[in-house]
N, C-alpha and C positions, 0 to 999 in steps of 0.2 A: 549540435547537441540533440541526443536523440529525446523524443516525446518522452520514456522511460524516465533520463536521468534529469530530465525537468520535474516529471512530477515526482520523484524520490526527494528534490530538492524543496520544493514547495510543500509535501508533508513534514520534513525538516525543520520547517520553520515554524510548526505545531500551528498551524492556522485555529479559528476558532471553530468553523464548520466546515468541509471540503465536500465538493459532489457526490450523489454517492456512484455514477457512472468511472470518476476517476478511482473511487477505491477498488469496485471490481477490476477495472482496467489494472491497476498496481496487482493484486492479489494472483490474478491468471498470469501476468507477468512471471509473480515469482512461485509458479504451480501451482494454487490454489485453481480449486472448483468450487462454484456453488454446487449443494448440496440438496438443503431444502430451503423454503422460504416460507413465514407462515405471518402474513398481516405486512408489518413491517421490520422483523428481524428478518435477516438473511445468513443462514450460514454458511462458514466457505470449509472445506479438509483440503490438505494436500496428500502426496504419495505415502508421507512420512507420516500423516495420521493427527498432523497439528489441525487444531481446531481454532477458527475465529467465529463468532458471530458479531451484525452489526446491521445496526437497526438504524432505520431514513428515519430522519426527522423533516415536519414540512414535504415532506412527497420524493425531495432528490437530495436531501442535506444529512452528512452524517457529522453528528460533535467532535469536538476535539478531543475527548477524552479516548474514543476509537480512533483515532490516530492517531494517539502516546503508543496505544494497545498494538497496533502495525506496524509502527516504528519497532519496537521492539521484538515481535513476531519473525520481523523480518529482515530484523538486523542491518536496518538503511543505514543508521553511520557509516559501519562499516564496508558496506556493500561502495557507500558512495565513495569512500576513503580510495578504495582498491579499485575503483573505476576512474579516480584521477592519478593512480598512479600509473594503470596502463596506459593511459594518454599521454602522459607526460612521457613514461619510456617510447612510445610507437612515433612523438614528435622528436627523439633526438635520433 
């Protein structure tokens, strides 16, 4: 299982805090760039012009409520849905 659809999985589960190393990890995954950063917000655009920002809490910790806001953003149900059905097709 790739690093990717671990942590797709583990934001999934709406944790209460998650890194904030793994949300940019996730974010450049699915094209996002940081942008600018000022204090402790960080914002990310992608090609497409979608806008997040997401502020550390504690120094490397972001809430749970920014990763309801990602989840959705970036359409991880779904994402994951279609990533176990190619594996399920590429295993028969």
């Amino acid at each position: 299982m790739s690093k990717l659809k671990k942590l797709v999985e583990q934001f999934l589960k709406q944790p209460s805090e998650v890194r904030f190393q793994d949300v940019c990890y996730l974010l450049e995954a699915f094209g996002f760039e940081e942008k600018k950063s000022r204090g402790s917000h960080h914002s990310f655009r992608d090609s497409q012009g979608r806008k997040i920002t997401v502020p550390k809490t504690g120094g490397q910790k972001v809430k749970g409520v920014y990763v309801q806001q990602i989840i959705a953003l970036l359409n991880l149900e779904e994402w994951i849905n279609e990533n176990i059905e190619q594996e399920e097709e590429q295993a028969n």
